[in-house]
N, C-alpha and C positions, 0 to 999 in steps of 0.2 A: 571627656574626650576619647579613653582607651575604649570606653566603652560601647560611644557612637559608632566609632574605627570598627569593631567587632562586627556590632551589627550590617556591616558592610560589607562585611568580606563574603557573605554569600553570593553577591551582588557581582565581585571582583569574579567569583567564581564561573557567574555565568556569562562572561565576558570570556576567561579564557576555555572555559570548556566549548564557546562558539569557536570562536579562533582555530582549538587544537583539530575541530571536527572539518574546517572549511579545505584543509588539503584535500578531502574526499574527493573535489570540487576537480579536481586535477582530472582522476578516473574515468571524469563522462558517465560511471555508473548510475544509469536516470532508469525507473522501470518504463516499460512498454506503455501503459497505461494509463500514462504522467501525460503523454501525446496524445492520447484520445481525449483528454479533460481539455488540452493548450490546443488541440485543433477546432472542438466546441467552443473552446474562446474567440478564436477568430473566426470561426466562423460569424460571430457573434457579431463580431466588429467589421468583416467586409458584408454583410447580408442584411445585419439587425436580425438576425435568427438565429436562437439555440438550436442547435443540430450541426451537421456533420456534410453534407452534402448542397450548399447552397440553400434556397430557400424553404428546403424539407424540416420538417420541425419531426427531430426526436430526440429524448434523452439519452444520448448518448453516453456520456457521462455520467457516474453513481451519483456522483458529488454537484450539485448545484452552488453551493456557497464558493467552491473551490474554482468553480467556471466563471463565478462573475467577479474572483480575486487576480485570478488568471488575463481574464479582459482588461480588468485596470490597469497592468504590468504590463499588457501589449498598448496597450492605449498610452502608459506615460514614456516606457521604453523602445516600444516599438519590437515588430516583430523577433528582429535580428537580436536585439542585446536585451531580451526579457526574463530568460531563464535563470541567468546566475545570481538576478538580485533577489528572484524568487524561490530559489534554494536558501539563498543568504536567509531571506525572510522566515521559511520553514526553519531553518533551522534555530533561528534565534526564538521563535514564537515556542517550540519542544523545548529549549532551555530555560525559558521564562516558566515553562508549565512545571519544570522538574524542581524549577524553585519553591512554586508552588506546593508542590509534594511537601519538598521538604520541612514548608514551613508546618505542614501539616503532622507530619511523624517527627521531627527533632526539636530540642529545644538547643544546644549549644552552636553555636555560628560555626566554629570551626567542622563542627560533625557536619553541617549544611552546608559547608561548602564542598569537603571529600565527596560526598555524597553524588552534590550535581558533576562535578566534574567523572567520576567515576562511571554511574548513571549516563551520561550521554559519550561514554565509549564501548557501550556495550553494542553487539553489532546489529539489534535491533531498534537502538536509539541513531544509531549513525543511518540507516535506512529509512527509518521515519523523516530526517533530517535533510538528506542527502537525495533521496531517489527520484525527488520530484513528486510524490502522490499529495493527498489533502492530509496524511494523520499527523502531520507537524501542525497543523489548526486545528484539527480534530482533539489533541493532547493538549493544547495549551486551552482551550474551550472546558473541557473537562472537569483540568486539574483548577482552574479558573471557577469553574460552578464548586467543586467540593468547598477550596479557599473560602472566596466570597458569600457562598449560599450557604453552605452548613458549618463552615468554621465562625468568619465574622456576623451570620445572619442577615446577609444584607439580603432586604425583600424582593429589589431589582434583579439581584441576581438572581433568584428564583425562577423568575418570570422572562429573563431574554436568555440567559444561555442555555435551556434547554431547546427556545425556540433556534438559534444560532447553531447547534448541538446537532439537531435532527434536520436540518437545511445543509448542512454540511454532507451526514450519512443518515439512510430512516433507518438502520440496522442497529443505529446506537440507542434507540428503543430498550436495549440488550442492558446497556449500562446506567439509564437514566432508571430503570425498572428496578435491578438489584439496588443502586442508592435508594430507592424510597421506602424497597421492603427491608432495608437494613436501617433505617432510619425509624419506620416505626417500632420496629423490634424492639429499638434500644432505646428510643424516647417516648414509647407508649401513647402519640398524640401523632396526627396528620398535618404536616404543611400543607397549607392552602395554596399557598402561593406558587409551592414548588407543583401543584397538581395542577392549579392554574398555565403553567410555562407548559406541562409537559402537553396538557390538553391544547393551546395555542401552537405548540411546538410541530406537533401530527397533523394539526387540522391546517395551519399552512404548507407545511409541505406536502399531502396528500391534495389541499384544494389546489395549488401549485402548476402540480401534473395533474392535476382536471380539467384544469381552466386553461392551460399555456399547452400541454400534450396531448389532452380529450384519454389520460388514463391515469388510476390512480397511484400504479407501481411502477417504478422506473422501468423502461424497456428496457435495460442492461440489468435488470434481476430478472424479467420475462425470460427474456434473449437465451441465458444460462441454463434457469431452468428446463429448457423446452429442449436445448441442444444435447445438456449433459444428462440429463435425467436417464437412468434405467431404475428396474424395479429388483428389489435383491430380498431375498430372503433372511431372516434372521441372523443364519449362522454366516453367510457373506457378508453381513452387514460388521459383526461381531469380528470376521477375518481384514473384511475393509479398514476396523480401527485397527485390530493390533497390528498390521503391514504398517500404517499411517503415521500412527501419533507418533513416533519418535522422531521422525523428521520436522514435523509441526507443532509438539509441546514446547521443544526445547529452541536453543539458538543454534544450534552447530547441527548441519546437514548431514550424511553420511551415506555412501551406498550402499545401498543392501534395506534390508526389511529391520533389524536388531541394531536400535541405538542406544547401545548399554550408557553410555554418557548423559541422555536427556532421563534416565532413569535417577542416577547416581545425583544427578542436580535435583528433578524435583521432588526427592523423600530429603534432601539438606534442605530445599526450600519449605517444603511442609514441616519440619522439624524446628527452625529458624520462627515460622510463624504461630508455630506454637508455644514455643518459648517466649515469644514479646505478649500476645495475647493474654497466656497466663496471670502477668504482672497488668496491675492495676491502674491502667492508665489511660485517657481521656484519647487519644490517640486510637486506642483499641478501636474503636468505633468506624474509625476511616481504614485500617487495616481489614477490617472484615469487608467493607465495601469494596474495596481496591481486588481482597484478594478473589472474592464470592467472584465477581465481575468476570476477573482474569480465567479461573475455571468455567463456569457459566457459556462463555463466550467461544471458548476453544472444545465444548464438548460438543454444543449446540453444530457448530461450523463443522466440525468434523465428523459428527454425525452425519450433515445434509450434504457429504460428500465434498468441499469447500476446500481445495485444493489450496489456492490463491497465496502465495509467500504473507501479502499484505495483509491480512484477515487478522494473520498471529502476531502483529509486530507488537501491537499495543501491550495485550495479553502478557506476552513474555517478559518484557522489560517489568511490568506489574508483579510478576510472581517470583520475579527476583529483589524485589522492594524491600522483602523480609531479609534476606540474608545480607544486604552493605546494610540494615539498621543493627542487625543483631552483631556485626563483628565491629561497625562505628562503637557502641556504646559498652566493651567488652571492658571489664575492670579490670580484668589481669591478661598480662601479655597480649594489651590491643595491639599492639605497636607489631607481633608475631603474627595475628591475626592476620591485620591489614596486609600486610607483608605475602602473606603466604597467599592471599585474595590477587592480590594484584598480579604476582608473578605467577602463581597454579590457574587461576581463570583468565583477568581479565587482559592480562598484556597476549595470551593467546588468542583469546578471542579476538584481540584489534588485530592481530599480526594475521588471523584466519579470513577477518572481515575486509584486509586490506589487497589481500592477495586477490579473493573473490571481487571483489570491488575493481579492479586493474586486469582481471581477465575478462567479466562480464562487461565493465565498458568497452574492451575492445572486441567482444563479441556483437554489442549492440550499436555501441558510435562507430564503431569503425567497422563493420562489417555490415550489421543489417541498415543502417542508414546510410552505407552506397549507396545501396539495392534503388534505395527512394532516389539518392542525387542521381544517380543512371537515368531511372525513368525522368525523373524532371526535365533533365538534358534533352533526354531522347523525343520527349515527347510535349510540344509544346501547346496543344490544345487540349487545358484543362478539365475541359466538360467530357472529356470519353473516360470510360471506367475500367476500374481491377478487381476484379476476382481474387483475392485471398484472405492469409490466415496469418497471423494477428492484423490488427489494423491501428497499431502506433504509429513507430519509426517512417515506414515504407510511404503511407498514406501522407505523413504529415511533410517528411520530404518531397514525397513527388508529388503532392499536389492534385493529384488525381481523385475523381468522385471513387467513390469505394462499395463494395459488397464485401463483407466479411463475413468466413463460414459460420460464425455463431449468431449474427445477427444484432450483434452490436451498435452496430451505426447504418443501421439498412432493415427496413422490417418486412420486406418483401419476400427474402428467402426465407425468413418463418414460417410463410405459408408453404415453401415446397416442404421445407422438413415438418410441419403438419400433415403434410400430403404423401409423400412418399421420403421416410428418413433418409431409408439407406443408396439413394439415387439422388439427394435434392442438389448435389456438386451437379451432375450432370445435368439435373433438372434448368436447372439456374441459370447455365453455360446458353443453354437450347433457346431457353426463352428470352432472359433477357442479353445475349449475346454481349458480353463487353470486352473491349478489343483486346484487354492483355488477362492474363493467366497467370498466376503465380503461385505454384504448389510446390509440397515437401517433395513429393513422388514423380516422376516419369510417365506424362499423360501419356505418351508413347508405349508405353506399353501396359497389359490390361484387358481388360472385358471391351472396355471404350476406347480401345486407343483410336480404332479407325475412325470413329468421329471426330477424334482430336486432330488425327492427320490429314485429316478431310479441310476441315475449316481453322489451323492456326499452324502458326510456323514455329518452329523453336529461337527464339529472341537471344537467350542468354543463360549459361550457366553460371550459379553464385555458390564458390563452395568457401568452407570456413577454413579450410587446411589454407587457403590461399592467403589469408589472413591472420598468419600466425607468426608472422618474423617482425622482427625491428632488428633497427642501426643500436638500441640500447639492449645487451644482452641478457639482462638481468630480464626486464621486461619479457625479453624470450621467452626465455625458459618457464614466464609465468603463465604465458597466453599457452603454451604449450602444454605444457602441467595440468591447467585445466581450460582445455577449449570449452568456449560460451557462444554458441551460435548453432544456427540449422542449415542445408542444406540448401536452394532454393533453386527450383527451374521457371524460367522465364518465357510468357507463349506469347505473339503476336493474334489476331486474328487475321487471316488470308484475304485479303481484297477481292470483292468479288469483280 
């Protein structure tokens, strides 16, 4: 019976390591981009079309698996009260995957349960969890293929979760690749079946967007490429990472170019995985996959310029995999170990992740998704359009067809920025004329202002400083501390 009990407590664990994570839930910190997947949702449900703009079919969204999880949740909860059970969901679905994990690296219950619970307070597990994106499915898909397909061998798993895997993201290509060359490394023999999934895996998601987009790559990897794309020489290239990686290797952001901190962690985490690898143990084998992955993925990304917060979430919680195994399973003075982990990293890090969490929501719910409930208000004929830059919050509140400056959810300005880059805002304005404007900058003043003064009016100014008090002072002093939002000016177009 003591025994049963035991093996349950991991179980107990991911019960309250969901629970501890769901105050996030409070914050409203959801990323931007969570909106452009939930607006392809419904679209989905008032149209019968994937896409963004009524009966326009593009892949707006990365994530395909994500949009049609997304629709279900509008379809059983309805537009209004779909979001919070589908964070609920993300986040149980990460904690399931962390079990996962662990069932793969520990053998003692009690060290699996430390484990998950500490594991999903790390501030890239509460973001996976919390922000609304797909890698709360993306993680438990995963840690789910490792479990079932290379731990218990089971042949099914083989064969659906990579196709489930790569329907999700095609970028996990990245992860399904390092598992197979780390698998034959170490068992000297090829899974069929797992070659099988991955072969099924690519050819339905590329025949996918052939057949339903008439292209093979998501227009939201198009879109990016073609926007951000410049061409850098070596030695800027070499300058682009060391300015970079320290903000994006590690979990804690920092301003400035020099993040002595994302240093300091990852030579403790390459040391940590050195030391369990060393010792002889059947585990090794998923260690190397997890950790090969985790670098692999963050060098790759950052090499191709890949700014994106979300890129690195996965990564990072992975390359910390090795250090709560290596201070869990410490002979002497675990108990100081643990101790000095919780209080030196991770209770900062939650007290870092919570603060940013409670300023960035009130930078985005409560500030840039006015911006959307204004225009809703203001503007109750759906079918006129906006010109701006992101196309989450704004669009998805106000309801408005959209053109956004990258091309995300509109593939028409593509052609200007193919045609002429550094004019295609103005290009765009000209041709297809849509009645509101919504930029960082003062179209009023400029090379172009007199076109702008010519044909729109100024609607509205949106600034962040407007949005930084509450009736709770503590709150204050946080949104204050660190303001989370941009500027925004609002343009009519002139009646002719």
């Amino acid at each position: 019976m003591a025994e049963n009990n035991n093996k349950n407590i991991p179980l107990y664990a991911v019960i309250f390591a969901v629970i501890a994570k769901l105050y996030f839930l409070l914050t409203h910190h959801i990323q931007e981009d969570a909106f452009i997947t939930w607006r392809v949702a419904q679209n989905l449900l008032d149209y019968g079309v994937i896409g963004f703009n009524g009966d326009t079919k593009i892949s707006a969204s990365t994530t395909h698996l994500y949009v049609f999880v997304s629709y279900f949740f509008n379809l059983i909860f309805g537009k209004e009260n779909f979001i919070e059970p589908l964070l609920i969901l993300n986040t149980v679905l990460f904690t399931i995957g962390s079990l996962f994990l662990s069932h793969l690296l520990l053998k003692n219950p009690w060290h699996k349960a430390i484990f998950i619970f500490l594991f999903g307070l790390l501030p890239p597990s509460i973001k996976i969890s919390i922000l609304g994106m797909e890698y709360g499915i993306l993680f438990f898909l995963e840690m789910a293929l490792l479990y079932y397909g290379f731990k218990k061998e089971k042949k099914w798993a083989l064969i659906v979760f990579p196709v489930l895997i790569l329907f999700t993201r095609i970028d996990t290509v990245i992860f399904l690749g390092i598992v197979f060359l780390v698998d034959i490394i170490w068992n000297k023999k090829i899974k069929w079946f797992y070659v099988l999934g991955g072969i099924l895996g690519v050819s339905s998601a590329l025949a996918f967007n052939w057949f339903y987009f008439g292209e093979i790559v998501n227009n939201t990897i198009v879109a990016k490429k073609l926007a951000y794309d410049r061409v850098y020489t070596l030695n800027q290239n070499f300058e682009y990472f060391r300015l970079n990686y320290g903000n994006f290797w590690g979990m804690l952001k920092l301003p400035g170019d020099f993040n002595p901190i994302t240093i300091v962690i990852s030579i403790f985490e390459l040391l940590c995985f050195i030391f369990l690898i060393r010792q002889s143990e059947k585990r090794n084998y998923f260690l190397w996959m997890i950790f090969l992955f985790a670098w692999t993925k963050q060098i790759i990304f950052l090499s191709q310029k890949s700014l994106f917060d979300w890129y690195y979430w996965v990564p990072q919680i992975l390359l910390f995999v090795p250090v709560l195994v290596f201070v869990l399973e410490q002979k002497v003075k675990r108990n100081w170990w643990l101790s000095a982990l919780i209080v030196v990293y991770i209770l900062p890090m939650l007290a870092f992740q919570t603060i940013h969490s409670i300023a960035t929501g009130n930078g985005e719910w409560n500030y840039r998704r006015s911006i959307g409930l204004f225009l809703n208000n203001y503007e109750k004929d759906k079918k006129q359009w906006i010109l701006l830059e992101p196309a989450g919050y704004i669009p998805y509140f106000s309801g408005l067809k959209t053109i956004d400056e990258v091309g995300l959810v509109d593939k028409q300005i593509q052609e200007e920025i193919k045609k002429d880059k550094p004019n295609y805002w103005l290009n765009t304005v000209k041709k297809r004329q849509p009645k509101y404007l919504l930029s960082y900058n003062n179209l009023f003043e400029g090379k172009d202002s007199l076109y702008y003064k010519t044909h729109y009016k100024s609607l509205n100014e949106f600034r962040i400083k407007n949005h930084l008090q509450s009736d709770n002072k503590i709150l204050e002093k946080i949104y204050k501390l660190k303001p989370s939002g941009t500027d925004y000016n609002l343009y009519e177009k002139i009646k002719n």
